[in-house]
C-alpha positions in Angstrom: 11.0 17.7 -10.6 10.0 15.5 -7.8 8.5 11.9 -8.5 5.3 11.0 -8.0 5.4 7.8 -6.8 8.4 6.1 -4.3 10.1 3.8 -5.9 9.0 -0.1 -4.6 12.7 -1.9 -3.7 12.5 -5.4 -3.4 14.7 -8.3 -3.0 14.1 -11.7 -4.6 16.6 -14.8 -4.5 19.4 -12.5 -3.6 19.0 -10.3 -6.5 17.8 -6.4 -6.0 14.8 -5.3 -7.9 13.6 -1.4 -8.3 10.1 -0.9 -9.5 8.4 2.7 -10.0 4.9 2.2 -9.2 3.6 4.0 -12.6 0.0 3.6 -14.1 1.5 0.8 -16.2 2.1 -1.0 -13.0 -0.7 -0.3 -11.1 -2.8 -1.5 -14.2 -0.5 -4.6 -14.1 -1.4 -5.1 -10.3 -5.0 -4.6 -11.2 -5.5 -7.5 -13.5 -6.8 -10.0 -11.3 -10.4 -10.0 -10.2 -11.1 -7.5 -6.8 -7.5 -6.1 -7.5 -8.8 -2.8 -8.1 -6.3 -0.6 -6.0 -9.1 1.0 -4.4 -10.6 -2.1 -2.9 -6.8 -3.3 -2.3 -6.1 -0.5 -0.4 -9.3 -0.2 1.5 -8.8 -4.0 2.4 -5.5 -3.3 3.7 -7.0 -0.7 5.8 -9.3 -2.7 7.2 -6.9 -5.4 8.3 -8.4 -7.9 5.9 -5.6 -8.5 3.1 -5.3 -12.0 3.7 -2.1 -13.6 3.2 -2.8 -15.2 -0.1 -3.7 -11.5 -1.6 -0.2 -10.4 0.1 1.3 -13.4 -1.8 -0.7 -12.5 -5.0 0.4 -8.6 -4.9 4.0 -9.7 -4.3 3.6 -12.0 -7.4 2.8 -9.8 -9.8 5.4 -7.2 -8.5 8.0 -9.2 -9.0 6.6 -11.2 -13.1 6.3 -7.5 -13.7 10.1 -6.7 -13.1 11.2 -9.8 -15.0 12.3 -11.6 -11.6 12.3 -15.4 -12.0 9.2 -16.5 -9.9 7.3 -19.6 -10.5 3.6 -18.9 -9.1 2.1 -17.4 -6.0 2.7 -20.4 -3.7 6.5 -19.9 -3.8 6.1 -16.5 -2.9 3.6 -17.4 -0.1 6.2 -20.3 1.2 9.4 -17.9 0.5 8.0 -15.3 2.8 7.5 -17.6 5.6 3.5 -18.0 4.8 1.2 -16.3 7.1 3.5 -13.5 8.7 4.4 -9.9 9.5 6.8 -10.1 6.4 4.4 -10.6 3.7 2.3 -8.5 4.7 4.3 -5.6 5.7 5.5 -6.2 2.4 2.6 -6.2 0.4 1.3 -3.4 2.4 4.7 -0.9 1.2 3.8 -2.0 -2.2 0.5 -0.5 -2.3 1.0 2.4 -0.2 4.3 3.4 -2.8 1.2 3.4 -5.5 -0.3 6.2 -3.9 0.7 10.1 -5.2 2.9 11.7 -2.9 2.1 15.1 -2.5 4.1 17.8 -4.5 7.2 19.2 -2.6 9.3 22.0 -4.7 12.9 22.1 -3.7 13.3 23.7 -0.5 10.6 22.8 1.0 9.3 20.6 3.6 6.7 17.9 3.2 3.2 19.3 4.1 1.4 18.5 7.1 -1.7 16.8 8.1 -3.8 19.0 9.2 -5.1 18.4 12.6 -8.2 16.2 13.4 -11.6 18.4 13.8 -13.3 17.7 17.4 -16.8 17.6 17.2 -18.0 19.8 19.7 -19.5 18.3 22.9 -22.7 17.7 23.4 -24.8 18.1 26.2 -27.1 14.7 27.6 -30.6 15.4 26.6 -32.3 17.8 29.2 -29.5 18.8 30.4 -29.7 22.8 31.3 -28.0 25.2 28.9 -26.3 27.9 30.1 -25.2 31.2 28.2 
């Protein structure tokens, strides 16, 4: 049977950490106020997870696999603060809480299907012509 969720594989002082985004750990992520997954993820789509979120999200990834980590500010300051690398990294985090879709052995992955183009329109009073 195929998983779910990717596992989330993270690295903190030198030592390795695996974490399988499960409902238990999305519920963990979700404990602080606007941390709904929903909002985090439209946020992140929107380009507005702000570094301290990043840092936050990071945080609580890392308490919740037991990894020795003070408070948000050392993450923030380990990461090299307001960077590509924690957000990028925050950014895997949530998208490994999102449901992959079912593949049975053998198969490939499915495919987006392709965008629907609205049809063009003609400028107001333009002649139509059959």
């Amino acid at each position: 049977m195929a998983a779910i969720w990717n596992d989330i594989n993270i690295t903190w002082k030198e030592k390795a950490y695996t974490v399988r985004p499960t409902l238990e750990f999305i519920n963990h992520l979700e404990q602080r106020p606007g941390n709904s997954l929903t909002n985090l993820i439209s946020l992140a789509g929107q380009e507005k997870l702000g570094t301290v979120k990043c840092a936050e999200i990071l945080h609580d990834t890392l308490t919740y696999v037991g990894a020795d980590v003070e408070n948000v500010d050392e993450v923030w300051k380990s990461f090299g603060g307001i960077g590509e690398a924690l957000t990028r990294s925050a950014w895997a985090i949530l998208a490994a809480c999102l449901p992959q879709p079912k593949v049975e052995e053998g198969e490939e992955a499915p495919k987006k299907p392709a965008p629907k183009r609205k049809p063009s329109r003609k400028p107001i009073g333009a002649k139509h012509t059959a």
